[in-house]
N, C-alpha and C positions, 0 to 999 in steps of 0.2 A: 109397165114392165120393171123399171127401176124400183118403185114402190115395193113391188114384190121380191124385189131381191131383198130390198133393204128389212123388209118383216121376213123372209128366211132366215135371213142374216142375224137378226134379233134375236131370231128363236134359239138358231144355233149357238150361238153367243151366250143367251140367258141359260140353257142347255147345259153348255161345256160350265160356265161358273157353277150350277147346281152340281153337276158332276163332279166340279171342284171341291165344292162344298162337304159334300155326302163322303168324298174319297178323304175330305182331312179327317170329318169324323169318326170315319171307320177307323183311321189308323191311330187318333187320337182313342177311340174305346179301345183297340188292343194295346196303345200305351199303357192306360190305365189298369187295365189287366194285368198284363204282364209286371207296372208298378205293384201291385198288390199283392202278387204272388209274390213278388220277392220279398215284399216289407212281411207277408206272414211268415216265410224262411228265415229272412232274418231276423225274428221277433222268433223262433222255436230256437234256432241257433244261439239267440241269447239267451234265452231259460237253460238250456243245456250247458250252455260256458259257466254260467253263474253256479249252476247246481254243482258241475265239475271244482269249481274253486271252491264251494262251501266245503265239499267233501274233501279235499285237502287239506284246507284249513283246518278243520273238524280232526283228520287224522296226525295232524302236529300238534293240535293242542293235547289229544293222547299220547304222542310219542312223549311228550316235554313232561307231562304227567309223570310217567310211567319212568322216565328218567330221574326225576327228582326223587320217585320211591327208592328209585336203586341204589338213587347217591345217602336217603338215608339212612338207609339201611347199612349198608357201607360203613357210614361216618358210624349208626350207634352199633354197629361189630365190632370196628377197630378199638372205637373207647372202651364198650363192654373188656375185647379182649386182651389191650392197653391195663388195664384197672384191674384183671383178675390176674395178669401174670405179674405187677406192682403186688399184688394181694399176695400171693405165693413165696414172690421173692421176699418180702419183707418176712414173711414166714419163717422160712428157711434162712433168711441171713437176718436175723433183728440185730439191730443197730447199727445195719454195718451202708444201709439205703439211705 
């Protein structure tokens, strides 16, 4: 009789470990799952930040362009129109510039 408890006992013993076992597994694959989905989210998440900062960047290197057109423009107006009212005046008053 003792015998026989003791090989129940075994079974249910060997039993509850495999149980053990099978139950870490299982929640170690939905680890890994759940791991995975998020490194793919995070891994879209960063193509999308990066893309977002290229396209910033991209739009200051235009603005900074487009600023230094203005400011040349600017700068050859004022000479231009510096040099053509010098041109007038001396004109109009020779000798006196």
């Amino acid at each position: 009789m003792r015998a026989g408890m003791q090989k129940v006992l075994g079974l249910c013993c060997t039993g509850g470990k495999l149980a053990s076992l099978e139950e870490f597994r299982v929640q170690r694959d939905e680890l890994m799952s759940e791991t995975a989905q998020l490194e793919a989210t995070f891994q879209e998440q960063e193509r999308i930040h990066q893309a977002q900062i290229y396209d910033i960047e991209k739009k200051q290197v235009i603005e900074n362009d487009r600023c230094s057109v203005i400011y040349q423009i600017t700068t050859i107006t004022a000479t231009t129109t510096t040099t053509t009212t010098t041109t007038h005046l001396t004109a109009l008053y020779p000798g006196q510039l």
